[in-house]
N, C-alpha and C positions, 0 to 999 in steps of 0.2 A: 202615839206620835210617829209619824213619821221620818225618815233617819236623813233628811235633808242637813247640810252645813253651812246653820247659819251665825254669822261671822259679822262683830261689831267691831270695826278700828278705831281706837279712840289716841287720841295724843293731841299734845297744844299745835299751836300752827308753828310751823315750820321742822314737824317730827318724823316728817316722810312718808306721811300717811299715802299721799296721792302715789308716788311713788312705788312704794310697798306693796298696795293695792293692789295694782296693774297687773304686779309680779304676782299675787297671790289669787287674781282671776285666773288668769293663764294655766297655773301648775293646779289648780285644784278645779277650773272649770267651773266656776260658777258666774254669777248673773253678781251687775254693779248696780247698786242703788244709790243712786246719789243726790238727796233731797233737792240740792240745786237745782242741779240738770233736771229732775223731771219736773221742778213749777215752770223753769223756761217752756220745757216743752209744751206743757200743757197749756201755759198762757198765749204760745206761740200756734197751739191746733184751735184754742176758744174753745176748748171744753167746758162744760158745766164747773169743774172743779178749777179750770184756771180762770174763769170770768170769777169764781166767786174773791178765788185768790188774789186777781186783780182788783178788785174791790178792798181788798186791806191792804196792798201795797201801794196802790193810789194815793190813802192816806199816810201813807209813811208808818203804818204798824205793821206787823210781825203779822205772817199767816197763823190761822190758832191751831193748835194740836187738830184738830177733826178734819181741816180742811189737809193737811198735811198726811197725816193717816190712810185717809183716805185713798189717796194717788198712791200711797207704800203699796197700799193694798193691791190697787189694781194691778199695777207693778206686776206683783207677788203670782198676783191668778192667770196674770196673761203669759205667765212662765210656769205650767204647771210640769213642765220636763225635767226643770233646772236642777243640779247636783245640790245646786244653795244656792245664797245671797252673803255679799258683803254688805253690810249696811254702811256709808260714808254720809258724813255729819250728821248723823241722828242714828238715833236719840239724842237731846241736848240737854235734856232734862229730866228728871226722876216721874215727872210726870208722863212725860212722850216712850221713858220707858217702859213703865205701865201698860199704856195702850198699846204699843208695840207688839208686850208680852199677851195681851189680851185680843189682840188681831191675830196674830198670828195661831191660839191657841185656836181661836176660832177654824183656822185653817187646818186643824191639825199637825200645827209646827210648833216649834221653840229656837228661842237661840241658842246655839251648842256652845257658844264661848266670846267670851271678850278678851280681844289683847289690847293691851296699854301700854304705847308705847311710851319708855320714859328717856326723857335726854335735859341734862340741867338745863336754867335758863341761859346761861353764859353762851352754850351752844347755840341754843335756838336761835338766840339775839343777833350771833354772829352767821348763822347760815341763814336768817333771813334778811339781812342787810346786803350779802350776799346774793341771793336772787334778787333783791330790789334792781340790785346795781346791773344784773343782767336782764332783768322783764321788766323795767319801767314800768314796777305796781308801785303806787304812790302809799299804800300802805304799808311798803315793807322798805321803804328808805327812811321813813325816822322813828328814831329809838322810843319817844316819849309814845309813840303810839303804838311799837312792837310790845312794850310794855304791859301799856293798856289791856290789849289783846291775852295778855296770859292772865292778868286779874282775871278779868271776865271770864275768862276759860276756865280758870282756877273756882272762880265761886259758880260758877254754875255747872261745871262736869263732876267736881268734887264728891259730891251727893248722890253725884248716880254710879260712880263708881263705886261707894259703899253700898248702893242697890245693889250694884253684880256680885259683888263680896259676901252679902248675905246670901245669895240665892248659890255661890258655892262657884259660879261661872267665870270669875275675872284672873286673867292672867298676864303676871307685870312681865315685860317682856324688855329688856335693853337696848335702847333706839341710838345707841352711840356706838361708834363704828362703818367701818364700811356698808355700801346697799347691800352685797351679799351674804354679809356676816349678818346684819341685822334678819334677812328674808331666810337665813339659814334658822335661826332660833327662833321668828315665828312659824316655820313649817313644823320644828321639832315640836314645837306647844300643840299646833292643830294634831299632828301623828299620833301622839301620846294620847292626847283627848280622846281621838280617834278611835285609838284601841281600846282604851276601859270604859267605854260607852258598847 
């Protein structure tokens, strides 16, 4: 394996992931994978891989794991310099981690760690009402739907979080606090990893 640092941020919405992120390309140099952004992209150049993906968002379904995999991967290869990868929202699913695990092995990679950022819901509810009130995202002004949002978060990350738990990789990290308090104690998680790897 090669000694690349590959990095999954997991937390509900509004945990500061995006945020965090930013801070932890920067100080550790690596490349942003962020599933969104590359089906825009790809739907946006007419690739083979966003005509297909265009095709299930047409119909109001979910892109499937393959079609989504696949673009990770390109991703992955068109950056063969890279220190590493953050992965931003995805895996979303025990299965996507899987392939994930299985693309990347292909590459001669793994993922070196997952941090999970934790902040109660109270907070979340109140910093994303918060942003609503400043980005005029119509998802993040009412409660009955910030709500919703963490269910679904909750039953569908839950399981893959016990994926990274077995495989030995997950590390709960404190998302309550200050941005650099929190960016301080996930840099200590990667350091530490860092070393006894």
């Amino acid at each position: 394996m090669n000694n690349k640092l590959n990095i999954i941020l997991f937390g509900p919405p509004g945990a500061g992931k995006g945020t965090q992120s930013e801070k932890l390309l920067a100080h550790y140099q690596l490349k942003h994978i962020s599933t969104g952004d590359i089906l825009r992209a790809e739907r946006k150049a007419g690739t083979e891989l966003g005509q297909q993906a265009n095709a299930y968002i047409e119909k109001g379904e979910l892109v499937p794991d393959h079609v989504v995999i696949g673009m990770v991967e390109q991703v992955v290869r068109q950056h063969p310099d890279a220190r590493g990868f953050i992965f931003d929202g995805f895996p979303r699913t025990e299965a996507q981690g899987a392939a994930l695990d299985q693309m990347l092995e292909h590459l001669g990679m793994n993922i070196s760690m997952v941090l999970a950022l934790q902040v109660d819901e109270e907070e979340l509810t109140r910093r994303l009402l918060e942003r609503g009130k400043l980005s005029g995202r119509a998802d993040d002004q009412d409660e009955a739907t910030i709500r919703n949002r963490f269910r679904v978060y909750n039953n569908e990350t839950s399981p893959l979080i016990a994926f990274y738990e077995k495989q030995g990789k997950l590390q709960q990290v404190q998302g309550m606090g200050s941005v650099d308090e929190i960016f301080y104690s996930l840099c200590r998680c990667i350091d530490n990893a860092s070393e006894t790897h």
